[in-house]
Legacy VTK file of the C-alpha trace (Angstrom):
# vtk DataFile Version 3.0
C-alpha trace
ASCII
DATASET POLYDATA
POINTS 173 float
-3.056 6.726 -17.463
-0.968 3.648 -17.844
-1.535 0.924 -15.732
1.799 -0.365 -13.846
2.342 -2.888 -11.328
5.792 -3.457 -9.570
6.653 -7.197 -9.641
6.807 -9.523 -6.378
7.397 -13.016 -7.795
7.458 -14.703 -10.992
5.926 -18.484 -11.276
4.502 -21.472 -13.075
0.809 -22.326 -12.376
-1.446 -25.028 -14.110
-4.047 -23.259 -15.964
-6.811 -25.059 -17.873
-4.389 -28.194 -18.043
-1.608 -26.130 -19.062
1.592 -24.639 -17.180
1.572 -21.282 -17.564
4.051 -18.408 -16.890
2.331 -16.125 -13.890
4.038 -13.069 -12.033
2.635 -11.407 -8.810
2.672 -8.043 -8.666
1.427 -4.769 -7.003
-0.555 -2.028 -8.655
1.132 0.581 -8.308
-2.158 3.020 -8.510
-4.592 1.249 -5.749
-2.308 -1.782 -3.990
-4.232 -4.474 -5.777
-2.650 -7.701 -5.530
-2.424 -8.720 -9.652
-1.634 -12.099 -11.434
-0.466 -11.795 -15.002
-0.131 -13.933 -17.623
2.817 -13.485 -19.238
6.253 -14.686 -20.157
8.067 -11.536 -19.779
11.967 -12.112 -18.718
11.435 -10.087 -14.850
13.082 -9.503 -11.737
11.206 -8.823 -8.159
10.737 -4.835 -7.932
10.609 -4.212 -11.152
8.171 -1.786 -12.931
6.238 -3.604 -15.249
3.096 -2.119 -17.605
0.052 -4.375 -17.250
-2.299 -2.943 -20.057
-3.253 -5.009 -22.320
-2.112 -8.255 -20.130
-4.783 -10.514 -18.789
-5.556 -9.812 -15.168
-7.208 -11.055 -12.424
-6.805 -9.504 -8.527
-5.813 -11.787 -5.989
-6.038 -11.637 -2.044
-3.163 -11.763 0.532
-3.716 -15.646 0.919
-3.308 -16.133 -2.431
0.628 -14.202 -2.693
3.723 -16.941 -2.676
6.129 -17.208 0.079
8.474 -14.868 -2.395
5.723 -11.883 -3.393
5.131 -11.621 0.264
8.375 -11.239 1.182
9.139 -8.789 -1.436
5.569 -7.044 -0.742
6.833 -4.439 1.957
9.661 -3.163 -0.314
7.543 -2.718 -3.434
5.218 -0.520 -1.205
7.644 1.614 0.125
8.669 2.199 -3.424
5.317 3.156 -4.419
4.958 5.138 -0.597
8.073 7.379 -1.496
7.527 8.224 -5.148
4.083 9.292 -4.366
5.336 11.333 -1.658
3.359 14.627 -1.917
0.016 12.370 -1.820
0.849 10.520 1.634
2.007 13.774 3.149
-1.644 15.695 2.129
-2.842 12.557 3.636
-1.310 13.982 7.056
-2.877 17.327 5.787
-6.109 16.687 5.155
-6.839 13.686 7.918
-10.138 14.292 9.826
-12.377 12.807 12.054
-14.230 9.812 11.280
-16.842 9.564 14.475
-16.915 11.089 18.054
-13.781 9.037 19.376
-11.902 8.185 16.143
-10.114 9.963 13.686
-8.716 8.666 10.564
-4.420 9.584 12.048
-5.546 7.108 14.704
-5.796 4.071 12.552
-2.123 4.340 11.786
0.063 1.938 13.278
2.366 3.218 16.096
0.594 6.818 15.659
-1.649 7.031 19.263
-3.268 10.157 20.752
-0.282 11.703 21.745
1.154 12.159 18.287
-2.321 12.887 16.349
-2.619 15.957 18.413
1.010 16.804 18.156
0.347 16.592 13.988
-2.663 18.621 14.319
-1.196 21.732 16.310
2.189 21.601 14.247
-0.466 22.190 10.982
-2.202 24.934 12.716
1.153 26.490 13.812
3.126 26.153 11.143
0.930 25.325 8.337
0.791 22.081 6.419
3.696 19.851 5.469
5.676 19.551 2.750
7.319 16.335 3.291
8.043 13.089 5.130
11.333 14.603 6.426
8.813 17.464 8.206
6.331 14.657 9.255
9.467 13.179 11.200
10.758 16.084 12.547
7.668 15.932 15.580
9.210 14.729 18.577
8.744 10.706 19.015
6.699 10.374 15.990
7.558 7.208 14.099
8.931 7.332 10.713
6.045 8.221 8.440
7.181 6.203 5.516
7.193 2.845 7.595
3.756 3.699 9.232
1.936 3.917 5.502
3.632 1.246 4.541
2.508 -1.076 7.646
-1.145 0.132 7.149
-1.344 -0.672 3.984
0.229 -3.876 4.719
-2.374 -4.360 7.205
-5.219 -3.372 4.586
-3.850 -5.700 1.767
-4.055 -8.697 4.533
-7.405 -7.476 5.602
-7.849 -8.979 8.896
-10.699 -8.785 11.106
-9.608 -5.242 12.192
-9.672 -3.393 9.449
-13.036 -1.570 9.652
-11.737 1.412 7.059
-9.351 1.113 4.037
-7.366 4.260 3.709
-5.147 3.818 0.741
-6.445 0.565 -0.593
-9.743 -0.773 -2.372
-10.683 -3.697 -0.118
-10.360 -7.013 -2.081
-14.061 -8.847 -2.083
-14.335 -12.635 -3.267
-17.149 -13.177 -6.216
-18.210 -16.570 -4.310
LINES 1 174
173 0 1 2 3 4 5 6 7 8 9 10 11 12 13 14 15 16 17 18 19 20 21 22 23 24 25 26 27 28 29 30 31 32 33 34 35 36 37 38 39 40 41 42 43 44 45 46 47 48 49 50 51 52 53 54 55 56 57 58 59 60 61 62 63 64 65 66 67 68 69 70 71 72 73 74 75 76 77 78 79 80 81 82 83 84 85 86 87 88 89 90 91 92 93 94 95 96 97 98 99 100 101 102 103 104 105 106 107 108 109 110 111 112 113 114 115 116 117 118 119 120 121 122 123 124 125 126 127 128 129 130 131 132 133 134 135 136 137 138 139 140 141 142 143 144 145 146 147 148 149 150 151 152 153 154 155 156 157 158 159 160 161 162 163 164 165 166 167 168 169 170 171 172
């Protein structure tokens, strides 16, 4: 599998005395948060291959002002061209205890709409596609909801208990 990354910013940082050439980019496989050394001519959003590259993960805190601001657009890019794997996420969502199940940790998505998602799968089957997702009556627009959690799990705050789509970023200290 290749490894890609979609790029947020592109910068100079001092590394063992000397300036180097960094860009911060996305993964497009698991969300990580990447810093690559390289001098590679790039542009924010664009698909870059990161094998072979020297690597290390960064958290949230550790993103520019820029790679921030360009991090909700590269994940919407990755959202929609891994569509069929968000919807079966839909699909195949279950309980995760006696009061919670895993549609509930969605942003904007409450009790209401988990239950309308559930009996539109046992009706009608499972869906196909975000366009289905949004066709249940006040649901949100499923795109922007993946996008937000995984917003959410990238910045990891204090109320993220479960990571859905990402792998949760731990500090070696």
């Amino acid at each position: 599998m290749i490894k890609e990354a979609i790029v947020l910013d592109k910068l100079k940082k001092e590394i063992k005395f000397k300036h180097t050439s960094v860009i911060q980019c996305i993964g497009l496989s698991n969300f990580s948060i990447l810093e690559i050394i390289s001098d590679k001519d790039v542009k924010p959003q664009e698909i870059i291959n990161t094998e072979n590259q020297i690597v290390r993960r960064i958290n949230y805190s550790k993103m520019t002002i820029n790679a921030k601001r360009e991090l909700e657009k590269a994940i919407e890019t990755i959202v929609i061209k891994n569509e069929s794997k968000f919807v079966n996420f839909f699909n195949i969502a279950k309980p995760i205890g006696l009061r919670r199940h895993q549609l509930d940790l969605l942003p904007m998505i409450g009790k209401k709409h988990r239950m309308a998602i559930i009996q539109h799968i046992k009706e009608k089957g499972k869906f196909k596609s975000f366009k289905e997702i949004n066709d249940i009556e006040m649901l949100p627009d499923p795109v922007k909801v993946i996008v937000n959690r995984i917003i959410d799990e990238i910045e990891g705050g204090p109320d993220i208990k479960y990571n859905l789509f990402t792998i949760p970023f731990v500090s070696n200290k």
